[in-house]
VOTORDREN-770358 format. One record per residue: x, y, z of N, C-alpha, C, CB in turn; residue in three letters; residue number from 0. Coordinates in steps of 0.1 Angstrom, whole numbers. Glycine has a CB too. Example, Ala and Ser with C-alpha at 12.3 -4.5 7.8 and 13.67 -1.06 7.14 Angstrom:
2
   n.east   n.north    n.up   ca.east   ca.north   ca.up   c.east   c.north    c.up   cb.east   cb.north   cb.up   code   pos
      132       -57      78       123        -45      78      132       -33      78       113        -45      90    ala     0
      128       -22      71       137        -11      71      129         0      79       141         -6      57    ser     1
//
This chain:
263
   n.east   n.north    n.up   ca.east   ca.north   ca.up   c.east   c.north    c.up   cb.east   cb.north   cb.up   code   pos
     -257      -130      -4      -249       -140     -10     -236      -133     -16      -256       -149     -21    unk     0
     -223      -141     -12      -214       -130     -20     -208      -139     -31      -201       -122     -11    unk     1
     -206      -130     -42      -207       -137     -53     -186      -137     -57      -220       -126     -67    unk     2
     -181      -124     -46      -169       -127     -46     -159      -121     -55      -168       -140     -46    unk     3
     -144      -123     -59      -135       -111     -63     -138      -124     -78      -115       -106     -52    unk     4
     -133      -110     -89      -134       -120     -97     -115      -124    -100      -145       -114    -111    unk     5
     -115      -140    -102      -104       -145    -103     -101      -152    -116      -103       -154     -92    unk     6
      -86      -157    -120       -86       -158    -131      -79      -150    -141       -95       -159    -133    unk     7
      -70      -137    -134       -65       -127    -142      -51      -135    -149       -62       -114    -133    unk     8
      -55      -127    -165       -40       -133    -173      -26      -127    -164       -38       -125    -194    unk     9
      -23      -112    -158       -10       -113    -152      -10      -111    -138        -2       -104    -157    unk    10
      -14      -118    -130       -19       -112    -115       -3      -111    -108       -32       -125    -105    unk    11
        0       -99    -101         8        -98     -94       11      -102     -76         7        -88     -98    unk    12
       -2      -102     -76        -7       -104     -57      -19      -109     -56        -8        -91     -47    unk    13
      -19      -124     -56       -26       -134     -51      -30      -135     -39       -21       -144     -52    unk    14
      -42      -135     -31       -47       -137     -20      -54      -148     -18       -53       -129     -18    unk    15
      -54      -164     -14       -63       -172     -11      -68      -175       0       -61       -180     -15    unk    16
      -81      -173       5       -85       -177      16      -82      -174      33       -83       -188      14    unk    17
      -75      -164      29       -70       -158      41      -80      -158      55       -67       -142      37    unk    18
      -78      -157      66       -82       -159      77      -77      -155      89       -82       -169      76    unk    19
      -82      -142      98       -78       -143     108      -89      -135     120       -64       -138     105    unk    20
      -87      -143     132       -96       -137     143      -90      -134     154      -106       -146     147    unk    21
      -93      -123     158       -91       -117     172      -99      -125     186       -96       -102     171    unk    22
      -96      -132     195      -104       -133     202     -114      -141     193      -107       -120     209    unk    23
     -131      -142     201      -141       -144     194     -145      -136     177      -151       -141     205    unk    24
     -138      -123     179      -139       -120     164     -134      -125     154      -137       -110     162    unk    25
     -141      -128     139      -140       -130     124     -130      -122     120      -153       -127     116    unk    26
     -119      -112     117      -115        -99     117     -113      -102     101      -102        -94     128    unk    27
     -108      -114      92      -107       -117      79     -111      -135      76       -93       -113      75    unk    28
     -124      -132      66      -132       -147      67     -129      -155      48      -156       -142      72    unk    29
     -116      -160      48      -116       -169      36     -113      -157      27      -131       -179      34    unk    30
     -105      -145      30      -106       -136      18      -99      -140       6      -101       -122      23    unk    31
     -104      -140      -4      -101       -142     -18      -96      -129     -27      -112       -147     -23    unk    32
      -85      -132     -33       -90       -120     -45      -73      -119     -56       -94        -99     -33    unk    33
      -74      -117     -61       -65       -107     -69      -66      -100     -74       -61       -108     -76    unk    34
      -51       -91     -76       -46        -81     -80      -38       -79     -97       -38        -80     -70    unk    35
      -45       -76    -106       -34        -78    -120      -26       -68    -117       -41        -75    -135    unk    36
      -14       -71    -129        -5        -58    -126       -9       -49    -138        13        -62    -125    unk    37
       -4       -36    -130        -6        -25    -139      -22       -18    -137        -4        -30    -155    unk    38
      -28       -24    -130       -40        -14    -124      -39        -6    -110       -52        -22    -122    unk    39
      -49         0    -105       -47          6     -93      -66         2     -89       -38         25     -95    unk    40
      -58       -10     -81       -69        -17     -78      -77       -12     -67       -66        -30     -75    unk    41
      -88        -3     -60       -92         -2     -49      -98        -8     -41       -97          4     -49    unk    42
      -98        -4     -28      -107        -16     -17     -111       -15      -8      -103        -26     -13    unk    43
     -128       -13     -10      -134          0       1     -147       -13       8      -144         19     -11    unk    44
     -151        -8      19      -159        -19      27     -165        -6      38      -147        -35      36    unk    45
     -175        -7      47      -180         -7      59     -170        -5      72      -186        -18      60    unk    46
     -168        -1      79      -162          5      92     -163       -10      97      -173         20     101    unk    47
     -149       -21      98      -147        -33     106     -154       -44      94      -155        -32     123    unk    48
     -150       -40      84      -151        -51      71     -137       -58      71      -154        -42      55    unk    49
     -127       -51      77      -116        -62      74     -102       -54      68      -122        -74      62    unk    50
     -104       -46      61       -94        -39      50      -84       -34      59      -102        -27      40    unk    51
      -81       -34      73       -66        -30      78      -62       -41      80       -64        -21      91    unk    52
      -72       -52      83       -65        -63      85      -61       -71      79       -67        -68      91    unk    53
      -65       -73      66       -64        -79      52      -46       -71      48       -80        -73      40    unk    54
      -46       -61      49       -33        -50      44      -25       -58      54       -34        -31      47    unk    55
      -26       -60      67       -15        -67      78      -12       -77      74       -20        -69      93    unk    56
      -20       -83      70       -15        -98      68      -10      -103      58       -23       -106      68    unk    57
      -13       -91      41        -6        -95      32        7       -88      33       -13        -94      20    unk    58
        4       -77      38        24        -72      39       32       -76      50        26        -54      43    unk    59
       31       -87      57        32        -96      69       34       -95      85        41       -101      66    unk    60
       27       -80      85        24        -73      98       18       -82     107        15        -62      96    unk    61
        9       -91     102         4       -100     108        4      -115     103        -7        -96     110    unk    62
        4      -126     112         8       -142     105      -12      -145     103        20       -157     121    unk    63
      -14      -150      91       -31       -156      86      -31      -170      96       -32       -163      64    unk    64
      -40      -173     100       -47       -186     108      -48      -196      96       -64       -182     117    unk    65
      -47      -193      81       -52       -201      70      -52      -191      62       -65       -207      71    unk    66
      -48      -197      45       -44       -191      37      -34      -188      30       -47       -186      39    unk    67
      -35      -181      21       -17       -178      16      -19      -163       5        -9       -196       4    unk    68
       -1      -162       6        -3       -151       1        9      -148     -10        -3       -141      13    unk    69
        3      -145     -24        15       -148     -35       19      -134     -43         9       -161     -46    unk    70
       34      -132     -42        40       -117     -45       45      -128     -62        58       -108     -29    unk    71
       43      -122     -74        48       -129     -86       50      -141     -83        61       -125     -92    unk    72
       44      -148     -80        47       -160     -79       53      -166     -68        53       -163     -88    unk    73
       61      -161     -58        63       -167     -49       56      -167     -35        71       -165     -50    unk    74
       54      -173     -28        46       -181     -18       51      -169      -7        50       -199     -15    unk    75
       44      -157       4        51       -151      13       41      -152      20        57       -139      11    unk    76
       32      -160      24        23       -165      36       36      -166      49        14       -183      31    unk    77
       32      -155      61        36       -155      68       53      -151      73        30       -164      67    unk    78
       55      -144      61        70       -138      59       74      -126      70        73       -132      43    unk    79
       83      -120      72        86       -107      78       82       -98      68       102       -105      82    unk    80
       81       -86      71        75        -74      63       87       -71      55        70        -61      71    unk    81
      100       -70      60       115        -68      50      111       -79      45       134        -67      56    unk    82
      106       -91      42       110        -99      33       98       -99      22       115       -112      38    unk    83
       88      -100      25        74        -95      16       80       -83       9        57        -90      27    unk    84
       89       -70      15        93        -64       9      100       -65      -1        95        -59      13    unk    85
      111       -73       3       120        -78     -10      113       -84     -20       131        -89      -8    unk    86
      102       -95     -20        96        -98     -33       90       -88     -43        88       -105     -31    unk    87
       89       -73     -37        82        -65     -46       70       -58     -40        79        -73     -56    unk    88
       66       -64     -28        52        -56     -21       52       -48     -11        42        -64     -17    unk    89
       53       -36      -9        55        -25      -2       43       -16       1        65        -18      -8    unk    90
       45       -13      15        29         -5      18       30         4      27        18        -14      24    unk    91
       22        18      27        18         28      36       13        27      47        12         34      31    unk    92
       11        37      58         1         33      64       -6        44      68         3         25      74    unk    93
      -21        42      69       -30         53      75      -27        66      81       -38         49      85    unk    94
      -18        64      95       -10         75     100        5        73      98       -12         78     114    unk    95
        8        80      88        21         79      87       29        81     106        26         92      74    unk    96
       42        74      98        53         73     111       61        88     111        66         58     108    unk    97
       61        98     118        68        111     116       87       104     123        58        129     128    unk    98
       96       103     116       105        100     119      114       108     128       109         99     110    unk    99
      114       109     145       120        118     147      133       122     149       116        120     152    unk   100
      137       136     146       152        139     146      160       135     130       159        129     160    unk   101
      147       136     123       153        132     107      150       144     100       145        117      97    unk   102
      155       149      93       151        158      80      140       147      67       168        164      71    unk   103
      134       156      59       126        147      52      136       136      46       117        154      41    unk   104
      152       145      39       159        138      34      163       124      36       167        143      33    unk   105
      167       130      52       165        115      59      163       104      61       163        113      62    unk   106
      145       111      65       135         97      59      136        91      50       122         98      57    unk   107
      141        97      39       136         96      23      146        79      21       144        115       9    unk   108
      156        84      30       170         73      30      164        58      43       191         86      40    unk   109
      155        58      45       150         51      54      146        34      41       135         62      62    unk   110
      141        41      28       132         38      20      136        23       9       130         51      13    unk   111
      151        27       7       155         16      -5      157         6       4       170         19     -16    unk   112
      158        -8     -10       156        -25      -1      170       -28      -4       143        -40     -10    unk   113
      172       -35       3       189        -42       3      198       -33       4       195        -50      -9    unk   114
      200       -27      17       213        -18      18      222       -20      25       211         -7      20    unk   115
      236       -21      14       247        -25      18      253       -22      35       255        -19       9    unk   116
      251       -12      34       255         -4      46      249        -7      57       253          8      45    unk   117
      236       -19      57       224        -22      68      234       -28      79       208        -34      62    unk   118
      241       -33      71       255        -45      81      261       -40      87       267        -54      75    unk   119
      268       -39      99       276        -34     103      293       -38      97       272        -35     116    unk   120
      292       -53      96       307        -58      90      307       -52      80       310        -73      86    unk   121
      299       -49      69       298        -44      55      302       -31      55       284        -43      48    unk   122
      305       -24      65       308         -8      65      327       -11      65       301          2      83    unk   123
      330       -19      67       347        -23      72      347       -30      56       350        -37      90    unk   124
      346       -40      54       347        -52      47      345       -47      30       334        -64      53    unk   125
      333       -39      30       327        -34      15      324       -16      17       309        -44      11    unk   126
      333       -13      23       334          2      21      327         9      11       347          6      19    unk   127
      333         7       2       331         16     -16      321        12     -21       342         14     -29    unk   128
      314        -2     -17       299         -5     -22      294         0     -16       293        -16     -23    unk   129
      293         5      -1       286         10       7      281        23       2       292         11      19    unk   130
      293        36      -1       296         47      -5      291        49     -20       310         48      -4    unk   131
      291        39     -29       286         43     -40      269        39     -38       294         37     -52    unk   132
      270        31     -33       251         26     -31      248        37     -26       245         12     -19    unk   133
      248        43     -14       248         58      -7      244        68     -12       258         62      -2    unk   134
      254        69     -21       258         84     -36      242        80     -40       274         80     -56    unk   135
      239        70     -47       228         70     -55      212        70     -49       230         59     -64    unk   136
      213        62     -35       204         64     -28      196        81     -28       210         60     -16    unk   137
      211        89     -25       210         98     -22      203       110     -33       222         98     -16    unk   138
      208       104     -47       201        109     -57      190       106     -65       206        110     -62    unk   139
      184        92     -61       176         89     -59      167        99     -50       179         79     -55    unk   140
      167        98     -42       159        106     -30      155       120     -33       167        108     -18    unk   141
      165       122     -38       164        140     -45      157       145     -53       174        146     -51    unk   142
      158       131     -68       147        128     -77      135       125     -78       149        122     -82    unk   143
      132       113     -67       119        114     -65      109       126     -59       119        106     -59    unk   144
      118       133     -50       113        142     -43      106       155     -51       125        146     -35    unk   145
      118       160     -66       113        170     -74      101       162     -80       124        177     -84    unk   146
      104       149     -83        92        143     -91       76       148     -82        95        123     -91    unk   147
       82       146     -73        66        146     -62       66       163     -62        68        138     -38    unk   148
       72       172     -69        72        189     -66       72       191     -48        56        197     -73    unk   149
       83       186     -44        82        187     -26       98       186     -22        72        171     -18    unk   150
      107       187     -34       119        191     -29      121       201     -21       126        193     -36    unk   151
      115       213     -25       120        223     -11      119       219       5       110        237     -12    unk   152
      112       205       4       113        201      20      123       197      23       104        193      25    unk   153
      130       188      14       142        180      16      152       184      30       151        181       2    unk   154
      151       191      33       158        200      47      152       206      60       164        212      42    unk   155
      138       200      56       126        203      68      126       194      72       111        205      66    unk   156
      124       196      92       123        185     102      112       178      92       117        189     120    unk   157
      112       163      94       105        154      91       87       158     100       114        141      95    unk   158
       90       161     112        83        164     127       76       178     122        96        166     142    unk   159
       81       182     113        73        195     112       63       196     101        84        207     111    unk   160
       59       181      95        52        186      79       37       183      88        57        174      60    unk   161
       29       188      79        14        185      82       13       172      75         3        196      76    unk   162
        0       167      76        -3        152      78       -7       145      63       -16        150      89    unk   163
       -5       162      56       -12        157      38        6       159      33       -28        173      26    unk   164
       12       166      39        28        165      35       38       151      38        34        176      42    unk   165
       29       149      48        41        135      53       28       125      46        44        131      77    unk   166
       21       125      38        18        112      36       21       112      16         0        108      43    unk   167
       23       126      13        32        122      -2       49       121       1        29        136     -15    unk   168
       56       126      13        69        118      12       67       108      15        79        121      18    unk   169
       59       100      25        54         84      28       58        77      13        36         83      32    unk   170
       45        85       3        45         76     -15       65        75     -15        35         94     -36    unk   171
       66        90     -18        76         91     -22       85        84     -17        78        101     -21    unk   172
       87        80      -5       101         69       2       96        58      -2       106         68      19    unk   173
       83        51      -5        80         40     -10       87        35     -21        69         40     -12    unk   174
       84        47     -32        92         47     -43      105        44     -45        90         55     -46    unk   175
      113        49     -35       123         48     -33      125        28     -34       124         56     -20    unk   176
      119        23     -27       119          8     -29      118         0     -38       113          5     -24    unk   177
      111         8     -52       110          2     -63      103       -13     -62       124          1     -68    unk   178
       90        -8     -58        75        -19     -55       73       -18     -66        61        -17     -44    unk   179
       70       -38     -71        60        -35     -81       45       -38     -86        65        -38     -88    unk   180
       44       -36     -69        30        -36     -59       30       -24     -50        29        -51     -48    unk   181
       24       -13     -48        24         -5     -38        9        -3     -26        27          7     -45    unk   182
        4        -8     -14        -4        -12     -11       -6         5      -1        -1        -28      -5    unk   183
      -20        10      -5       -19         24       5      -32        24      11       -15         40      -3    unk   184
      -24        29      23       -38         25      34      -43        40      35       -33         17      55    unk   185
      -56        44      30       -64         58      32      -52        70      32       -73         59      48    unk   186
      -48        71      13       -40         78      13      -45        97      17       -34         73       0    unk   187
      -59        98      13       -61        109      16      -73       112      25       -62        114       7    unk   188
      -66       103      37       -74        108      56      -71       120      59       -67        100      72    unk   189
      -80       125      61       -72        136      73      -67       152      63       -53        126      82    unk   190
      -67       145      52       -60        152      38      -66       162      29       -58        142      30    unk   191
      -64       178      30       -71        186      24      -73       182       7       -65        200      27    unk   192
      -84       185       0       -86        183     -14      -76       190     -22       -99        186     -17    unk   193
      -66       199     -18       -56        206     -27      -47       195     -27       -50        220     -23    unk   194
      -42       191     -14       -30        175     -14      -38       165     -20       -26        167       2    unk   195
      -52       161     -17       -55        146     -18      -57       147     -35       -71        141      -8    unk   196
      -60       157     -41       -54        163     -60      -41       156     -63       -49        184     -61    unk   197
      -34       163     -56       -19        158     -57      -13       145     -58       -14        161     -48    unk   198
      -23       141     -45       -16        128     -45      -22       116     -53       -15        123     -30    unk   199
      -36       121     -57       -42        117     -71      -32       116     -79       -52        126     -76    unk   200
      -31       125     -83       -23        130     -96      -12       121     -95       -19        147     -95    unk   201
       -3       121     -86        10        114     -82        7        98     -86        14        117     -65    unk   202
       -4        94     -77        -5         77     -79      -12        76     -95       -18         70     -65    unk   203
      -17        81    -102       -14         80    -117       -3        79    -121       -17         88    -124    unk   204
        4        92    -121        15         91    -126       27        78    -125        19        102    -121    unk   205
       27        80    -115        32         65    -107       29        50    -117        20         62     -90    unk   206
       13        52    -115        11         35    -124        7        37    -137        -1         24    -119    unk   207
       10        50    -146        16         51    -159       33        43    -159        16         68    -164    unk   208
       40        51    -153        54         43    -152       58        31    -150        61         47    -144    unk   209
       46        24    -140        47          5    -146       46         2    -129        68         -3    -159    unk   210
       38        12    -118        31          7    -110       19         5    -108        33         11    -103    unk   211
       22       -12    -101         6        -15     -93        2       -11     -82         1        -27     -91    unk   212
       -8        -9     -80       -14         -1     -67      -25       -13     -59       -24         14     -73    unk   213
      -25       -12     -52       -38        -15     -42      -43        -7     -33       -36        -23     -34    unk   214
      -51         4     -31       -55         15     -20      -69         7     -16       -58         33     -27    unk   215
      -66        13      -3       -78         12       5      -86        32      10       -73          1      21    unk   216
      -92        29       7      -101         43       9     -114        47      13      -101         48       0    unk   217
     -119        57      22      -128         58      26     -140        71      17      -123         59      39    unk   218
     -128        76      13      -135         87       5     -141        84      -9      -126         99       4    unk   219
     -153        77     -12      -154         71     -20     -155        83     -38      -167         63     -14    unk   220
     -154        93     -36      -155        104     -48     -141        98     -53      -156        123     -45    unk   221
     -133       104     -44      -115        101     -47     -116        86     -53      -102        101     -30    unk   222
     -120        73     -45      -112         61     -51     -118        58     -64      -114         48     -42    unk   223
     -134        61     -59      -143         61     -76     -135        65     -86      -158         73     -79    unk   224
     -128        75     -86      -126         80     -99     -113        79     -99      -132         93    -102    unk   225
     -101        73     -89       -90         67     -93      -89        55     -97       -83         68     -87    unk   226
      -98        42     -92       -93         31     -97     -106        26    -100       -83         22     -87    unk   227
      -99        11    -109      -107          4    -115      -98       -11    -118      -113         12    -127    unk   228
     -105       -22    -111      -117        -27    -102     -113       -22     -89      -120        -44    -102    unk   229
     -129       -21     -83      -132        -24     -75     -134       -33     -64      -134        -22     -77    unk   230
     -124       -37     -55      -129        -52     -46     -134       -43     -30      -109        -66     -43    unk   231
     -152       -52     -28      -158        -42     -18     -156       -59      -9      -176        -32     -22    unk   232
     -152       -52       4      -153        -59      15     -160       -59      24      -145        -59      20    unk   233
     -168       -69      32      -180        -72      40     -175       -81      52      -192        -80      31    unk   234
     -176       -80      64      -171        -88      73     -166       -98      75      -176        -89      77    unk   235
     -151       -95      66      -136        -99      64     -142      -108      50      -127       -110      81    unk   236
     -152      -104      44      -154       -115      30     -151      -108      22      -168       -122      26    unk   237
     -147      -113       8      -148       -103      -6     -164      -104      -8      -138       -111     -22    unk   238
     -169       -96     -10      -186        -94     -14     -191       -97     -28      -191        -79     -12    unk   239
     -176       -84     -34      -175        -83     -53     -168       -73     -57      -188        -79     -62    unk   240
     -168       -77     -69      -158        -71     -76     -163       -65     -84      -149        -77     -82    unk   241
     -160       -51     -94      -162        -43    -103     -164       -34    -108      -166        -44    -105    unk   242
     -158       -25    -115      -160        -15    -120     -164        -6    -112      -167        -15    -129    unk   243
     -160         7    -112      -169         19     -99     -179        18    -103      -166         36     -98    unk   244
     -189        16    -117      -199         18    -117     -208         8    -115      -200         22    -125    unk   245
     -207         1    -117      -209        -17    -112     -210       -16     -98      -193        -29    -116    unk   246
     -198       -13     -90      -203        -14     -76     -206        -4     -72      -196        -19     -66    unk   247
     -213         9     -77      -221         19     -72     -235        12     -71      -222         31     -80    unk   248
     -233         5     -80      -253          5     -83     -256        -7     -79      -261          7    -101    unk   249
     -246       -15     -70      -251        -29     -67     -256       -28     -49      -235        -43     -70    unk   250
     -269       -35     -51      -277        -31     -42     -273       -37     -28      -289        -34     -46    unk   251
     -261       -48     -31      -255        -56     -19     -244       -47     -14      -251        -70     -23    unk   252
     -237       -38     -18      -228        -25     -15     -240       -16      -7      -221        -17     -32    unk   253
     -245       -10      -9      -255         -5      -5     -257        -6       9      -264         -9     -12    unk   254
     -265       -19       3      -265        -28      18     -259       -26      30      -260        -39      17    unk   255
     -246       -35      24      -237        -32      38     -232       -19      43      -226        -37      37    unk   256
     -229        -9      34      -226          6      42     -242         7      50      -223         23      28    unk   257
     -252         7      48      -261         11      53     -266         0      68      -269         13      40    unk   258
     -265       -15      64      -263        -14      74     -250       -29      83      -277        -12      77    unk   259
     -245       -32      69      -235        -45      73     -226       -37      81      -226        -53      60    unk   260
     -213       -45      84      -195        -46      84     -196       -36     104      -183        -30      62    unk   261
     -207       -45     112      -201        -39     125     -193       -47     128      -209        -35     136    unk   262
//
């Protein structure tokens, strides 16, 4: 029986109701429920085809819900474009990062901020010097975050050339760049040696000391245990429950399903 996310938070930033979506004959997300308060770094771990890439698609608007809705501060972005879910504030990673090619990291880094003047083409003629000063700061921006992350010395490395634990803290890092005040990260430390996946620990604290919310999805349960709190465990596209790492260590319906739910 699932007893479900618990709801009801005094400042919730990202509302989820009832979401819904199937592939074909498959369930892929069944009525998912949940929220997100701000200022935690909420995790959200499930069984191999519990739902959690496709739950991320649909709230960052990678994918349109069959039913449901999806709320950034208050406003309604059920079914929006991903630049525009973006503009309300909710921005997200993904599992394999995208290696940008023929960019320097700097580059990428400039891929990252929301509303840029310069995106227009008329705006390059018309608003020149807004263009040019937005640019300037972009640009120092980028530089800043970069020492913040201790990864400036890449700033001038093919993008194409980092390893897969380096391109996924400039990933954080160009997120940042966007100024989310939701950051949604899909298995930030896959693939990822324990000296980076430290790091990028370390980083996503730091991060939501400064006044970010997080949502990760993660497979490595040591890492998420001991970065976030609550817990929301997913079961074949359902919320199952919510709580505490320690709470859902020792709940026998978690258990369960790794062992033998979420095909």
């Amino acid at each position: 029986m699932h007893d479900g996310a618990n709801l009801g938070k005094e400042d919730v930033v990202l509302s989820v109701e009832g979401l819904r979506k199937t592939f074909g004959g498959l369930v892929a997300t069944d009525d998912a429920t949940f929220e997100v308060e701000r200022g935690t770094i909420t995790g959200m771990i499930g069984p191999n085809g519990a739902g959690k890439s496709t739950l991320f698609n649909l709230v960052s608007g990678f994918y349109d819900p069959e039913a449901g809705s999806v709320t950034v501060n208050g406003v309604d972005v059920t079914g929006a474009e991903p630049h525009e879910v973006a503009e309300k504030g909710l921005v997200r990673t993904f599992q394999t990062p995208r290696k940008l090619e023929g960019m320097t990291v700097r580059e990428a880094m400039l891929v990252g901020p929301r509303s840029q003047v310069g995106e227009s083409f008329v705006s390059l003629f018309t608003r020149g010097d807004e263009v040019t000063t937005q640019e300037r700061k972009n640009l120092e921006d980028a530089h800043r975050i970069l020492e913040e992350f201790e990864i400036g010395d890449l700033a001038h490395q093919a993008a194409t050339d980092l390893s897969g634990g380096q391109m996924k803290l400039v990933e954080l890092a160009r997120a940042m760049l966007a100024e989310p005040e939701i950051l949604l990260l899909d298995e930030p430390v896959a693939g990822v040696n324990p000296t980076l996946a430290n790091k990028l620990s370390d980083q996503i604290e730091r991060l939501n000391e400064q006044g970010t919310t997080f949502l990760v999805i993660e497979h490595d349960m040591e890492f998420i245990m001991n970065l976030a709190d609550p817990i929301v465990v997913l079961d074949r596209g359902h919320v199952l429950t919510e709580g505490t790492p320690d709470e859902v260590r020792s709940d026998d319906r978690v258990i369960d399903a790794y062992l033998g739910g979420g095909a």
